[in-house]
LUMLUM-804367 format. One record per residue (C-alpha): residue in one letter; x, y, z. Coordinates in steps of 0.2 Angstrom, whole numbers, plus 5000, padded with zeros to 4 digits. Last residue first. Layout:
<atoms>
AXYZ/...
</atoms>
This chain:
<atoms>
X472654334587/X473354224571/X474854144575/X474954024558/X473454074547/X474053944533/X475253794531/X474653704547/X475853624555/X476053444553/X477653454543/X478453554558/X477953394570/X478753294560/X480353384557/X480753394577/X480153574585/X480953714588/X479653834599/X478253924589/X477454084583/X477654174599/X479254054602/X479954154590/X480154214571/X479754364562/X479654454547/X479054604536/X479454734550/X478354884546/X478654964562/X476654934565/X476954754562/X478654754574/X477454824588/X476154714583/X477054544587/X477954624600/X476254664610/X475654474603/X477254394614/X478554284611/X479654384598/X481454304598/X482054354582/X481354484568/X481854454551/X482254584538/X482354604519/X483654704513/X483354834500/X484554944506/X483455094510/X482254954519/X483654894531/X484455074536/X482555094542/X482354924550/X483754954560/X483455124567/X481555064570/X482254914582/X483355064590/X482155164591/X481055024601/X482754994612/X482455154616/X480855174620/X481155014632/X479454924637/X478854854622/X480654844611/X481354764629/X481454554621/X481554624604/X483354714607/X483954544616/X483154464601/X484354484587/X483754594573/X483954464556/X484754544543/X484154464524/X484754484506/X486754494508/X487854454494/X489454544500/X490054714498/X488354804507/X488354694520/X490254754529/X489354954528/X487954914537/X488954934552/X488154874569/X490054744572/X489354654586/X487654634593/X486654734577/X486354594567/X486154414577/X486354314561/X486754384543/X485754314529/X486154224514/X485154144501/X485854024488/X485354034469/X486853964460/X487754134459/X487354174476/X488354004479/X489754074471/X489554234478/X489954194495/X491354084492/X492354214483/X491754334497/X492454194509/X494054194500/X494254394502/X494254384518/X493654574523/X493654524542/X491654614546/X490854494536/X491354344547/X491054464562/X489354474557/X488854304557/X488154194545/X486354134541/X486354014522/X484554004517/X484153894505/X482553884494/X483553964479/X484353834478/X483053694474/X482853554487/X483353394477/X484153304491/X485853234483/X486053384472/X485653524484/X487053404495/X488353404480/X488153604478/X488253644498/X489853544499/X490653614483/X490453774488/X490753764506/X492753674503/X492953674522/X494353754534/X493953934532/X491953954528/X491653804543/X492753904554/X491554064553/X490153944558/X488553914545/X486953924550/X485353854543/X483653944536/X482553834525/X481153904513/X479353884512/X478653874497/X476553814500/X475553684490/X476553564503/X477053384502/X478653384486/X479153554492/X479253474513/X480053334507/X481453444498/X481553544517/X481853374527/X483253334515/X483853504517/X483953494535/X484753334534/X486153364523/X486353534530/X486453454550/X487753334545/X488853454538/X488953564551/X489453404562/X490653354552/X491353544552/X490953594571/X491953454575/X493653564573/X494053564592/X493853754598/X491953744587/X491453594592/X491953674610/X490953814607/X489453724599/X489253604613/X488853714630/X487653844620/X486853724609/X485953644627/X486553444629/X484553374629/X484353234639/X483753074636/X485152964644/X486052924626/X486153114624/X484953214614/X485853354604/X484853474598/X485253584581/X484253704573/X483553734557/X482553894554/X480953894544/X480153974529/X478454054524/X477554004539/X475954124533/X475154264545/X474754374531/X475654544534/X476854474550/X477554354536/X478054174547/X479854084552/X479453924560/X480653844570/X481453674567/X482353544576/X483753434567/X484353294579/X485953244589/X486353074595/X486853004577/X488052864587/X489652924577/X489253094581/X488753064598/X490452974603/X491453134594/X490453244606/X490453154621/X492453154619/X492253344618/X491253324633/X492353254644/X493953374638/X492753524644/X492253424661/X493953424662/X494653574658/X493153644671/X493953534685/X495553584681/X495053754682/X494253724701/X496053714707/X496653894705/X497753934689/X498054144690/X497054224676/X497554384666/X496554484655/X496354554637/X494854424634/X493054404640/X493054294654/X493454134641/X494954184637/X495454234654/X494854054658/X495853984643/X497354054647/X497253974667/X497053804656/X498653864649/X499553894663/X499053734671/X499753634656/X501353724656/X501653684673/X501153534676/X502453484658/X503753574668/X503353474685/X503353544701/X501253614701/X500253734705/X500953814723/X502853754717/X503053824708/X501653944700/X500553964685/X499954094676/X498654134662/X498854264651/X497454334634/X498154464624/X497554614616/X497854684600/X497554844588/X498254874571/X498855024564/X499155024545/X500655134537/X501654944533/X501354924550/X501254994567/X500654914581/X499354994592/X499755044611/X498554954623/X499754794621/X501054864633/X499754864648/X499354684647/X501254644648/X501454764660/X499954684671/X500654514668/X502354584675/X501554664691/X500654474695/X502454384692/X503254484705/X501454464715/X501354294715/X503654254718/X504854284705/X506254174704/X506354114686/X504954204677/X504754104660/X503654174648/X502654084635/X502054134619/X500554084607/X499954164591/X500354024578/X501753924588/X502753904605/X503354064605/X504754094620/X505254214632/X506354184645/X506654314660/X508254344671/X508454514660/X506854574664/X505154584652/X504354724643/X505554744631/X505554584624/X503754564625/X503754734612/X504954654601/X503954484602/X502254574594/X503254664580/X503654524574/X501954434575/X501554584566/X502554554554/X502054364550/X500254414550/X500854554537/X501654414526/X500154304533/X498754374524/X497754554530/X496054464533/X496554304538/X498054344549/X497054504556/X495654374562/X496854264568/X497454414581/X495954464589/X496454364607/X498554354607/X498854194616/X499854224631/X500554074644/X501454134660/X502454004670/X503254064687/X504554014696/X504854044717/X506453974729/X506853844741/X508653834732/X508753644727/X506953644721/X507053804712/X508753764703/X507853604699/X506353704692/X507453814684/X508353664674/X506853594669/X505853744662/X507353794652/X507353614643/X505353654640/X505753824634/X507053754621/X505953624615/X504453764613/X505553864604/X506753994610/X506354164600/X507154194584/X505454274577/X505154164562/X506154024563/X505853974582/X507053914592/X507753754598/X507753634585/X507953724571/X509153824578/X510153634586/X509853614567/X510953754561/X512053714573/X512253534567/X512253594551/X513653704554/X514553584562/X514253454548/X514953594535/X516453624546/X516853414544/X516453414526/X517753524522/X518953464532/X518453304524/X518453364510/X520153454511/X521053274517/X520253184501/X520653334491/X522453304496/X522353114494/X521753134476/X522953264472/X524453154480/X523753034468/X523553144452/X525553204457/X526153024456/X525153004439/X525853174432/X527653124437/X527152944429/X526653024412/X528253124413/X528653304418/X530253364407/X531753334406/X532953504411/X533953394426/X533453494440/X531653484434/X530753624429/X528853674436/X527553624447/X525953654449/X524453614461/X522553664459/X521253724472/X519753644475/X518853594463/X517153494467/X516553344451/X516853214466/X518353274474/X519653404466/X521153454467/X521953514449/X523453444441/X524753574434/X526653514427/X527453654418/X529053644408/X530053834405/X530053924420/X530354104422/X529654194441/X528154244440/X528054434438/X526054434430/X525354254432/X524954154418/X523954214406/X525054234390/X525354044392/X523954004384/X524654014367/X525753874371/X527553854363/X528053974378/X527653824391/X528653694385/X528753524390/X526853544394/X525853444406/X523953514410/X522953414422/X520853404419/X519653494430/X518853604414/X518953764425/X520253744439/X521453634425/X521153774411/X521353934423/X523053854425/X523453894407/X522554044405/X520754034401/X520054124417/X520554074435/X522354124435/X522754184455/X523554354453/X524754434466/X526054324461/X527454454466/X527454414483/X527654224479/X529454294471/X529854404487/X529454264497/X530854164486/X530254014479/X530653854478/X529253794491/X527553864488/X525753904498/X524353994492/X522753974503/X521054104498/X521254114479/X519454174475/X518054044467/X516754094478/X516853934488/X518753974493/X519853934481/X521553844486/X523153864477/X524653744479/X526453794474/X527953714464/X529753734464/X531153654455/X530353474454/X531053314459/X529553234458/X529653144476/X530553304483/X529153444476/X527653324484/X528453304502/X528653514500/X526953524495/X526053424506/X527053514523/X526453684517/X524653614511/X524353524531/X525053684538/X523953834527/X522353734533/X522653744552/X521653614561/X523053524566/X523653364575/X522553234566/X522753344548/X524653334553/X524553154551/X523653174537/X524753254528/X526153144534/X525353004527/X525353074512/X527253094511/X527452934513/X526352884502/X527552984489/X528852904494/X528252754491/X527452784476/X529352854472/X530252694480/X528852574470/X529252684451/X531152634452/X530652454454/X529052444443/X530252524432/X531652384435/X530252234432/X529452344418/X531252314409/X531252134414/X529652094409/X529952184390/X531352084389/X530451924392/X529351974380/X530652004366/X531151814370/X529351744371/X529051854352/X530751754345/X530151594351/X528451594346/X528951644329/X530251504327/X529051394333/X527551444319/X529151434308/X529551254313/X527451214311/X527351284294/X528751184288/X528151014294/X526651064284/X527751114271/X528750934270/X527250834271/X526650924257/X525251064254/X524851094237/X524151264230/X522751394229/X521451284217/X519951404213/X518151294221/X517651454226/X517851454244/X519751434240/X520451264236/X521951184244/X522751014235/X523450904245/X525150794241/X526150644251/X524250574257/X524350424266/X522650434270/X522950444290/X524650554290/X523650664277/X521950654287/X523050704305/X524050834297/X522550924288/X521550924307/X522951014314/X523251124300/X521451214303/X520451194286/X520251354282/X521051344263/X519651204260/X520551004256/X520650914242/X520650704241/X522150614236/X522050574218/X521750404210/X523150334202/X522850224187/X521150314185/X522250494187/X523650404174/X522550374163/X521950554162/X523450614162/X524050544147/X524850374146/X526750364139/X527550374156/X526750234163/X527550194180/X528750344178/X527150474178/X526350444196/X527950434202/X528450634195/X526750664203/X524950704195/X523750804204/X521950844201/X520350854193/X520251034193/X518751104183/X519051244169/X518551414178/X520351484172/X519951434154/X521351394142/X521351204142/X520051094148/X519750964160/X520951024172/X522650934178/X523851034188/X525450924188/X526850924201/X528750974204/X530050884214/X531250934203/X530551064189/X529350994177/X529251014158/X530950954155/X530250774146/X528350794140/X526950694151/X525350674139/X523850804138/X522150744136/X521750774157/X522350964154/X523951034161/X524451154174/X526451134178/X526751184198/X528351214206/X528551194223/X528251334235/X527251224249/X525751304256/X525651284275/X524751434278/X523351404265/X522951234277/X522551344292/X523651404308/X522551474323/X523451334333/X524751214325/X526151244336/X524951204354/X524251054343/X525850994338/X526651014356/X527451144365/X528751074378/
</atoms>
């Protein structure tokens, strides 16, 4: 049962107003016969005539018959008024003061004080019984509104479930087919029988956008035959593939867009299109068009069909989906197993290769061998051509292994200029004859871009099961044999024998000897004097390296600098030496009345792999030794490669003052023509032609040779190696202008060097 308060809620006092008549009167005024209607009451305000005259209050018919000649103003102090109440004051609250007061009339006021009317005990009641009759009519209307969504509900269940049914059969053929064209045939037909539509059809794009499924029930296959044209544009289906949105018309020829529909499609009049889509991707789009009865599509028709769309481009995504993670997976499976630039079988895929024919091997009795290359001059071509052409001729590198090798044989390229071969059942000499073809293929140049280029290659072998039964063996003996034909001048092949290991090992000690006397500060900066043959002065001096183990002896430059070199340490340990030759040098300005400059060497990788600029700017900086004190000695080779980033290096530190001179000129490359494009100012003749200039006319000449090209170029030269006074004069009466040697003196630590006398140095 509702109560007062339920009644009474959201109402206010101004909806309670009662409709009695009221007489307004001022508080002078007396009570005049047939004024007041029945069960009227009096308005009394202070003044006449005014709208904004002040209310004061009510006067009842009662109020009057107790002193009906008094005015109203007597009769208010005879009969105090019941107090006023706001229009908003909720008619709950209003009920409760009247019944508490005793009130049998209320007047209402607006927010400005205006008086709106009375509210009696009657029209309170009232206002409640209309509240209820209100409520009552809009629960009666409601319960017919539940009862008609009750049926629809009804009606509107069996087609959901039809319709689920009918997904579930797409996806049960989806688990028993693979066949695209089967899962749309079976969805449309459900789809057509739950709608109740005359025909419809589904069209599927492919990912360029083209019709590549079309499916239909309805219609003839002479009629599908004729829809030769899948709308993609503006059209009316071209609207729900391009915008994504569904399209429901009750008549299609009221719609301008109807003139791109399909050419020959057979007549229809309503149209019901709702696109498949998942996740912002379209992928086809269904239609359907007349009912049996001629209504058209309704709001639920095109909901039912959204949700057999949904499903259906659940079903295509994941089909979708499922081809695009098989081609990932073989996409990665490449990825994973062979190499991206030349297609060969990667070092993953070798290894996995390795394994099984060694277990064929073992089970069989029979041979394998493992041949590793590395291609010898081929770095030098990647830096000085770039890696596009490096890339080419890496190329062009595994076409010509390809060719050289048997059908049985695995190729692979395990990375930068290394490959691997895998001879699966051929026995020392088999696999001797194929590294001698191998070898011989490379004497041919490779062709590119108009540019020849020449390679060798470096092979080492090992055998199975003579070497080793294990693929990781394997590969590691192969490639210590590599090193060896590396080592032994290059372009050769090397079979593993057991003293390699021993050498690898001794190599991999004294890399980590290395690292430890790096960060122990083992080695020390020696210095050899470098003095003017005209006035016998040390004008400069060479700084070279020593290392002095934790035993006392001296580690000689020629074991350690290659493998600093192969390992990268070179570039610390490079460092190291400039800092500390150049602080040596600045003390050396600060001491001596006497310039004399500082010679160090630089390694080609230290110009690739180190920011040489900057470096040889912020240690200038730290020490103090002016630029143009500092010698910089490179090799001919690193001239000879054309890099453009070590010309750029080059002149930046020319620019700031910096020296450089090529090392050991004349034992590689003998062409002056590499100097002349870089900032070269000093060659320095290496010693083996100085060591025979006395007793060798030729090697003589071929001092003078030098020294000739030098002086029409303006370079200064630097004669190495001289230990005795016949070489000494020799080179004088050539016209050599310097010289260094043990003549003059051996490499001697930086205190000894700052002894030396600055003047007469080797006199005779």
């Amino acid at each position: 049962m509702v109560g007062t308060q339920d009644l009474a809620r959201d109402l206010v006092a101004a909806d309670a107003l009662c409709n009695i008549s009221m007489v307004r009167v001022t508080a002078d005024q007396r009570y005049k016969p047939g004024h007041l209607a029945p069960y009227g009451v009096y308005a009394v305000f202070a003044e006449e005539g005014t709208p904004e005259a002040e209310f004061l209050g009510l006067v009842t018919e009662q109020d009057i018959a107790a002193y009906p000649q008094r005015i109203f103003a007597d009769l208010l102090r005879l009969n105090p008024p019941s107090g006023r109440v706001p229009a908003d004051m909720p008619l709950a609250l209003l009920g409760q003061s009247m019944e508490a007061r005793e009130w049998r009339t209320v007047p209402v006021m607006d927010a400005h004080g205006t008086l709106l009317g009375v509210v009696t005990r009657a029209s309170w009641l009232a206002a409640l019984l209309a509240r209820q009759q209100w409520l009552l009519e809009e629960t009666r209307k409601l319960n017919e509104q539940i009862e008609l969504d009750r049926q629809h509900k009804e009606t509107w269940a069996v087609r959901l479930q039809n319709l689920h049914d009918a997904a579930r059969t797409l996806l049960r053929l989806l688990s028993h087919t693979t066949i695209e064209r089967d899962l749309l045939q079976g969805g449309i037909e459900a789809l057509v029988k739950v709608i109740q539509a005359r025909y419809g059809a589904i069209g599927i794009l492919d990912s360029e956008g083209n019709l590549s499924q079309f499916v239909y029930t309805g219609l003839s296959a002479e009629e599908a035959a004729q829809i030769h044209e899948f709308p993609k544009g503006r059209g009316l289906l071209g609207v729900v593939i391009q915008q994504d949105v569904a399209l429901r018309l009750e008549n299609i020829h009221a719609d301008a867009r109807s003139a791109g529909f399909p050419a020959n499609h057979p007549p229809m009049t309503s149209l019901l299109a709702v696109p498949v889509s998942h996740m912002g991707r379209v992928y086809g789009r269904i239609y359907l068009s007349d009912k049996p009865d001629g209504e058209p599509f309704s709001a639920e028709d095109e909901l039912l069909t959204r949700s057999f769309a949904n499903s259906l481009s659940l079903v295509l995504d994941n089909a979708r989906r499922l081809e695009e993670v098989q081609l990932a997976r073989h996409r990665l499976d490449l990825i994973a197993h062979f190499d991206a630039l030349t297609g060969l079988p990667n070092r993953a895929l070798l290894m996995e290769r390795l394994d099984q024919a060694l277990g064929v091997a073992q089970r069989n009795g029979t041979a394998l061998s493992v041949l590793m290359l590395d291609l010898d001059n081929f770095k030098r071509i990647n830096d000085a051509r770039g890696h596009e052409q490096g890339d080419q001729l890496l190329n062009k590198v595994a076409e010509r292994l390809r060719y050289t090798l048997g059908d049985d044989d695995l190729l692979a390229r395990l990375g930068g200029d290394e490959f691997a071969i895998l001879c699966a059942g051929r026995g020392h000499e088999a696999t001797a004859r194929l590294a001698q073809n191998v070898l011989a293929s490379f004497k041919t140049p490779f062709d590119i871009l108009n540019d020849q280029f020449f390679l060798s290659v470096s092979i080492g072998v090992a055998c199975y099961p003579a070497d080793s039964d294990s693929a990781a063996g394997l590969i590691r003996k192969a490639d210590t044999a590599m090193y060896q034909a590396k080592d032994s001048g290059k372009n050769s092949a090397r079979f593993f024998t057991a003293d390699m290991d021993q050498a690898v090992q001794m190599r991999t000690r004294l890399e980590a000897q290395l690292r430890r006397a790096l960060d122990q500060n083992e080695f020390r900066v020696y210095f050899q004097p470098q003095v003017d043959l005209r006035t016998h002065r040390i004008v400069g001096a060479e700084a070279l390296i020593r290392w002095v183990r934790e035993d006392g002896s001296m580690c000689p430059p020629s074991e350690f600098i290659p493998v600093a070199e192969e390992t990268g340490l070179i570039t610390p340990i490079g460092e190291w030496v400039l800092r500390q030759a150049c602080t040596e040098a600045a003390r050396w300005q600060r001491l001596s009345a006497t310039p004399v400059s500082l010679a160090v060497n630089l390694s080609a990788y230290q110009f690739r792999h180190q920011d040489l600029s900057r470096l040889v700017q912020e240690i200038l900086r730290e020490t103090g030794l002016p630029a143009q004190m500092l010698e910089l000695e490179i090799t001919e080779s690193l001239l000879v490669q054309d890099d453009i980033s070590v010309g750029t290096t080059m002149q930046d530190l020319r620019h700031l003052g910096v020296h450089f001179t090529v090392d050991d000129f004349g034992t590689g490359y003998s062409s002056l023509s590499y100097i002349r494009r870089f900032p070269v100012e000093t060659i320095k003749i290496d010693q083996s032609f100085i060591r025979y200039c006395v007793q060798d006319h030729s090697a003589a000449t071929l001092v003078e040779a030098i020294l000739a090209m030098a002086s029409s170029l303006n370079l200064r030269v630097v004669a190495e190696g001289v230990e005795t006074i016949e070489q000494r004069e020799l080179l004088r009466s050539l016209r050599c202008g310097y010289a260094q040697g043990y003549y003059f003196g051996r490499p001697m630590p930086a205190e000894d060097f700052a002894a030396l006398p600055a003047l007469a140095m080797g006199v005779a």
